[in-house]
N, C-alpha and C positions, 0 to 999 in steps of 0.2 A: 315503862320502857325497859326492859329486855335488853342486855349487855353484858360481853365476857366481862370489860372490863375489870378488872379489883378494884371497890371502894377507894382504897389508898391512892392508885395509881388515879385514878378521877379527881381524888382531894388533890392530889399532890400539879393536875395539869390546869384545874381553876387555880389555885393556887399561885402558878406562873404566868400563866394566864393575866391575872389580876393586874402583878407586877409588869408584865409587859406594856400592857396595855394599860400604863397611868395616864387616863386623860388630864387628871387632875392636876397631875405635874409635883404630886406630894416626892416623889421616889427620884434625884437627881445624879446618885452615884450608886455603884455595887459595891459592897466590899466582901471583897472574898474572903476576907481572916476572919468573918463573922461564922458562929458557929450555926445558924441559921441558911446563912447561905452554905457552905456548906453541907446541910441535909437536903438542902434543896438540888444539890447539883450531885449530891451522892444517889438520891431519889431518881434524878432524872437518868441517871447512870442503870443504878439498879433493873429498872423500867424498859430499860431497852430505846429509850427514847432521845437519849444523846448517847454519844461514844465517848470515851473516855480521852479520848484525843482530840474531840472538841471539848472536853472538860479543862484540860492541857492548855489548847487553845484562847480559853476565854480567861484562863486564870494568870497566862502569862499577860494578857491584856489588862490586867489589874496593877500590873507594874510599873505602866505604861502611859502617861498622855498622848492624846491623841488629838491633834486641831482639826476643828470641824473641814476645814481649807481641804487637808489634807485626807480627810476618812470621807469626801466629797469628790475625790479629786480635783482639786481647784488650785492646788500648789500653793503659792506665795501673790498672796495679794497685796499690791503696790499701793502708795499714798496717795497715786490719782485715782485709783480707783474708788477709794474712799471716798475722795473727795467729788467725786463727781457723784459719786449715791445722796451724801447729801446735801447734793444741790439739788438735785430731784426730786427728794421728800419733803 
């Protein structure tokens, strides 16, 4: 198969790739102070494949909890609400 691509830049997209897509469910947090992640987001930089203002973007998110409610939009769920799911299940 025939590709500009660079080696690297192929490594570097399975790679994330991988991580993306954990069916396994091994991978539950990022941490961005790691120096791993870091190459990996310096790569993705490099590469032309993120900007560095979503690099910005994702690291200020490392600062951050986020409730599922909320990055759902779903706001504030109530204790009927609750309570009626599990009456259902």
């Amino acid at each position: 198969m025939a590709t500009t691509i660079p080696v690297e830049v192929r490594g570097l997209c399975i790679s994330v790739l991988a991580w993306i897509d954990d069916q396994a469910g091994k991978i539950q947090s990022l941490d961005m102070d790691l120096a791993s992640t870091y190459a990996m987001v310096s790569g993705l930089i490099a590469s032309s494949i993120m900007t560095q203002a979503q690099a910005t973007s994702l690291d200020q998110l490392a600062d951050h909890d986020v409730r599922w409610v909320d990055h759902v939009g779903l706001g504030d769920v109530g204790i009927g609400y609750i309570t009626l799911a599990r009456r259902q299940s």
